[in-house]
N, C-alpha and C positions, 0 to 999 in steps of 0.2 A: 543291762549294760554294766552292771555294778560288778555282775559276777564274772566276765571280760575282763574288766580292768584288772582286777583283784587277781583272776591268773595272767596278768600279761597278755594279753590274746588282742592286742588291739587292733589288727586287722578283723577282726568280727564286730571287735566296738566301734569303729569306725563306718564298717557295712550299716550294723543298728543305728546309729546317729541318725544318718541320711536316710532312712525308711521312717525315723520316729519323726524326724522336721517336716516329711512329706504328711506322716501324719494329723499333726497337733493344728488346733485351730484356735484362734484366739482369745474363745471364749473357757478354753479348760485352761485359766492361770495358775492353778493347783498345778494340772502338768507340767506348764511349761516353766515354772520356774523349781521344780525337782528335776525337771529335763537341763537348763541351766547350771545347776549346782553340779550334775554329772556330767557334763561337757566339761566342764573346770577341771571335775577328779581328771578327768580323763587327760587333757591338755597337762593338766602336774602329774599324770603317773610316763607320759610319752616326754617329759622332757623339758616342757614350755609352763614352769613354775609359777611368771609372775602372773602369764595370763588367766591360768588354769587357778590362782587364788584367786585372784581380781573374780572370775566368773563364782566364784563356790562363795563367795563372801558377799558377792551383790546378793542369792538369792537369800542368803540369810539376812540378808536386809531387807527383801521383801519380806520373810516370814515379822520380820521384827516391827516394820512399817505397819501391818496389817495385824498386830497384834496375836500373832499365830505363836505363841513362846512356847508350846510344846513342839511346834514343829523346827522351830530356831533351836530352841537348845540340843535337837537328835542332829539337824544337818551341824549346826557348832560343833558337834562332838565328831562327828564325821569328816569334819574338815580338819580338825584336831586330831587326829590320829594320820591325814595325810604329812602333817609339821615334824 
C-alpha cells in the first residue's frame, strides 16, 4: 500500500485497503495497527490531513502504549516525513 501512495496511485490503494480490512482478524494487532498508520498516510497524502494524522499518530501510540519503541520511533519518522 505504501508504494501506492508514494506514486500517487490511489485508486489501487484504495482497491488494497478494502481486500486488507476483508483480510485482517483481530488477533494480528501487529497488522492492524501498521494497517492503521497506512490508512492515515493514505487519508494525508488524498487530501484529508487532519484525519489521516489523527489515524498515523494513534498507531504510534499503540507502538508507544505497548512499549514497541523501535517500532514507534520508524512509524514517527514516517509520519515525520509526511509533515
Amino acid at each position: 500500500m505504501a508504494c501506492f501512495i508514494q506514486m500517487e496511485d490511489f485508486e489501487n490503494a484504495i482497491r488494497l485497503k478494502k481486500e486488507i480490512e476483508q483480510l485482517l482478524e483481530e488477533r494480528h494487532l501487529l497488522r492492524k495497527t501498521i494497517f492503521l498508520f497506512m490508512k492515515g498516510a493514505l487519508d494525508f497524502s488524498m487530501g484529508e490531513q487532519e484525519s489521516g494524522a489523527e489515524k498515523m499518530l494513534a498507531a504510534i501510540s499503540v507502538f508507544e502504549t505497548l512499549e514497541s519503541m523501535e517500532l514507534a520511533a520508524f512509524y514517527r519518522g514516517m509520519y515525520e516525513s509526511f509533515m
